[in-house]
Kinemage of the C-alpha trace (Angstrom):
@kinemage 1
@onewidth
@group {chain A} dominant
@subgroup {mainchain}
@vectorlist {calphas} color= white
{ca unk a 1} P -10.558 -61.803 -36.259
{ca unk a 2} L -6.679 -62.598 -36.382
{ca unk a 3} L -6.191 -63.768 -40.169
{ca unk a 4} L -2.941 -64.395 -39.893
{ca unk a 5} L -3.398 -66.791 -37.230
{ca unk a 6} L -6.162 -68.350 -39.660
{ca unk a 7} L -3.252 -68.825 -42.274
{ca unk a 8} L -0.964 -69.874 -40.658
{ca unk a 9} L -3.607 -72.489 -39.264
{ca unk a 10} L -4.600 -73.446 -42.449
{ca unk a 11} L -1.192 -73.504 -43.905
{ca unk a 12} L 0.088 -75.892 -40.951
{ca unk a 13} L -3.276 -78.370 -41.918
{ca unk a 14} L -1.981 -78.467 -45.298
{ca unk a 15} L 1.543 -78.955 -44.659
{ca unk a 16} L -0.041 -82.058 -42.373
{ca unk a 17} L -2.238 -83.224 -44.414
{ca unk a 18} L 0.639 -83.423 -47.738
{ca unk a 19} L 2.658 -85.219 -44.813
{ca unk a 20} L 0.210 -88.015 -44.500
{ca unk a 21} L -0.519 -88.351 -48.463
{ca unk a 22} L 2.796 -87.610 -49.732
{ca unk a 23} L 3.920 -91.452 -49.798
{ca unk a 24} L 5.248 -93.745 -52.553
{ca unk a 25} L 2.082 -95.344 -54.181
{ca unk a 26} L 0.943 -98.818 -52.952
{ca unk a 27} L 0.779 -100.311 -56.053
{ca unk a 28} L 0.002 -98.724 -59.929
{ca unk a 29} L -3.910 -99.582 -59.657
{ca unk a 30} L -6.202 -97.340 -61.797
{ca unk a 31} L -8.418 -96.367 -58.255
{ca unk a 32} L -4.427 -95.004 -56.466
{ca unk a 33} L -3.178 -93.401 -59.524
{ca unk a 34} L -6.832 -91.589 -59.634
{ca unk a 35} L -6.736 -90.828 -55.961
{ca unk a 36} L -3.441 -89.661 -56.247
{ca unk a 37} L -4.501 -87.175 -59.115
{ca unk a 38} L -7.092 -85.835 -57.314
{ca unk a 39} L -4.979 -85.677 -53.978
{ca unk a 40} L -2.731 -83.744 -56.208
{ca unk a 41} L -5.090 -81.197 -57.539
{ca unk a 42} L -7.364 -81.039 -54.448
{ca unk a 43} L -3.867 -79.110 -52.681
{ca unk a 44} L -2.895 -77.457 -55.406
{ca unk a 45} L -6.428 -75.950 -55.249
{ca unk a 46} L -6.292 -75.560 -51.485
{ca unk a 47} L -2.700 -73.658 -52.146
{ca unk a 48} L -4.175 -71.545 -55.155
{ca unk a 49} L -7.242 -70.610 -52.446
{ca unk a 50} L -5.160 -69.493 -49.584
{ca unk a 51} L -2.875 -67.417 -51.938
{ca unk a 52} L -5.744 -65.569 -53.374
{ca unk a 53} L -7.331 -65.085 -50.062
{ca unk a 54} L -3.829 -63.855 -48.639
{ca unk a 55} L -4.009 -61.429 -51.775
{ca unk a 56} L -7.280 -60.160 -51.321
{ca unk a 57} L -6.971 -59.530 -47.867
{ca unk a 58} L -4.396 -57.501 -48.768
{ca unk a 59} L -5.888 -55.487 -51.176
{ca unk a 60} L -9.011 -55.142 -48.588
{ca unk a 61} L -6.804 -54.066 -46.121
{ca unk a 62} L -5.069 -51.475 -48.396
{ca unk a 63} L -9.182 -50.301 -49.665
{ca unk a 64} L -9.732 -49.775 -45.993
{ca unk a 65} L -6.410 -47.943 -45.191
{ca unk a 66} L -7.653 -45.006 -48.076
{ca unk a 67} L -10.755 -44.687 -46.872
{ca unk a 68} L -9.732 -43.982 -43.561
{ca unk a 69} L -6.874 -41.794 -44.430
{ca unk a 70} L -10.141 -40.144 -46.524
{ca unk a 71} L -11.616 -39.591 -43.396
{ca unk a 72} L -9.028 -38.659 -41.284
{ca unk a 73} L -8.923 -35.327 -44.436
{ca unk a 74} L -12.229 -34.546 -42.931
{ca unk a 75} L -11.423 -34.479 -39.255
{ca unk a 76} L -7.888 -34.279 -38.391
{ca unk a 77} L -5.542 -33.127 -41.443
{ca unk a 78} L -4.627 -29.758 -41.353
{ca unk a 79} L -5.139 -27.180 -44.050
{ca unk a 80} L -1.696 -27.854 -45.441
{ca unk a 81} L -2.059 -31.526 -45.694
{ca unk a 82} L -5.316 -31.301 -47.422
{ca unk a 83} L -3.640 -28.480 -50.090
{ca unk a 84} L -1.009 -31.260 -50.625
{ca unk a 85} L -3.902 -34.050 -51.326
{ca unk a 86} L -5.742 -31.874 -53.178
{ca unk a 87} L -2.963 -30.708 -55.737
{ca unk a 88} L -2.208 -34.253 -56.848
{ca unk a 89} L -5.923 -35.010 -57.069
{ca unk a 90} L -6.837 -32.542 -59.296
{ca unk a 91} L -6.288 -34.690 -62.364
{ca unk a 92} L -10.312 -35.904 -63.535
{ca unk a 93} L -13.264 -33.323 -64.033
{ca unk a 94} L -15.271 -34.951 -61.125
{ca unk a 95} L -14.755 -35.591 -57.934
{ca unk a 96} L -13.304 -39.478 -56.742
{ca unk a 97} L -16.534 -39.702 -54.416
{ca unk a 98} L -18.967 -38.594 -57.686
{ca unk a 99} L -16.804 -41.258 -60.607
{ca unk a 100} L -16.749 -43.642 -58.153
{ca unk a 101} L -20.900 -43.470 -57.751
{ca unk a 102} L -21.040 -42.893 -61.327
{ca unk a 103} L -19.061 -46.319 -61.917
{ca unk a 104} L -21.821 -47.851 -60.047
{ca unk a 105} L -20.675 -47.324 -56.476
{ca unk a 106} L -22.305 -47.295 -52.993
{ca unk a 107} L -23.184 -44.044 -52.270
């Protein structure tokens, strides 16, 4: 699935829908100055939304990245690689794999 594409799609519905209700009001009636509110916070909750999606995405996509530069320590690094990621991992008394399943974790 190309999530950029879906942002970009939803960002160009937004940008068309703000074109269609960012007008001057028709007159200062309680039911347009209402409507207008809620027109106001409705995108400012659709632009909160994407943001956070954007972000977690993000952060999904960097969670993914680790654990297949994890795996690629089993199968492909060499013996000097691994040496290198295990001297700066050295810092806890258990292993990431064991604190991680300790913290409640899939196994």
């Amino acid at each position: 699935m190309d999530f950029d594409n879906l942002f970009e799609q939803s960002n160009n519905l937004a940008r068309d829908v703000l074109q269609v209700i960012d007008r001057p009001l028709f007159n200062d009636s309680q039911r347009i100055q209402v409507s207008e509110v809620l027109c106001s916070l409705s995108m400012e909750y659709g632009d909160s939304a994407r943001a956070l999606l954007q972000a977690g995405l993000v952060i999904h996509r960097a969670q993914f990245g680790a654990v297949v530069r994890a795996i690629w320590t089993l199968y492909a690094g060499t013996d000097c690689q691994l040496a290198k990621l295990d001297a700066g991992h050295r810092t806890g008394s258990k292993e990431p794999a064991q604190r991680h399943r300790d913290a409640g974790g899939a196994d």
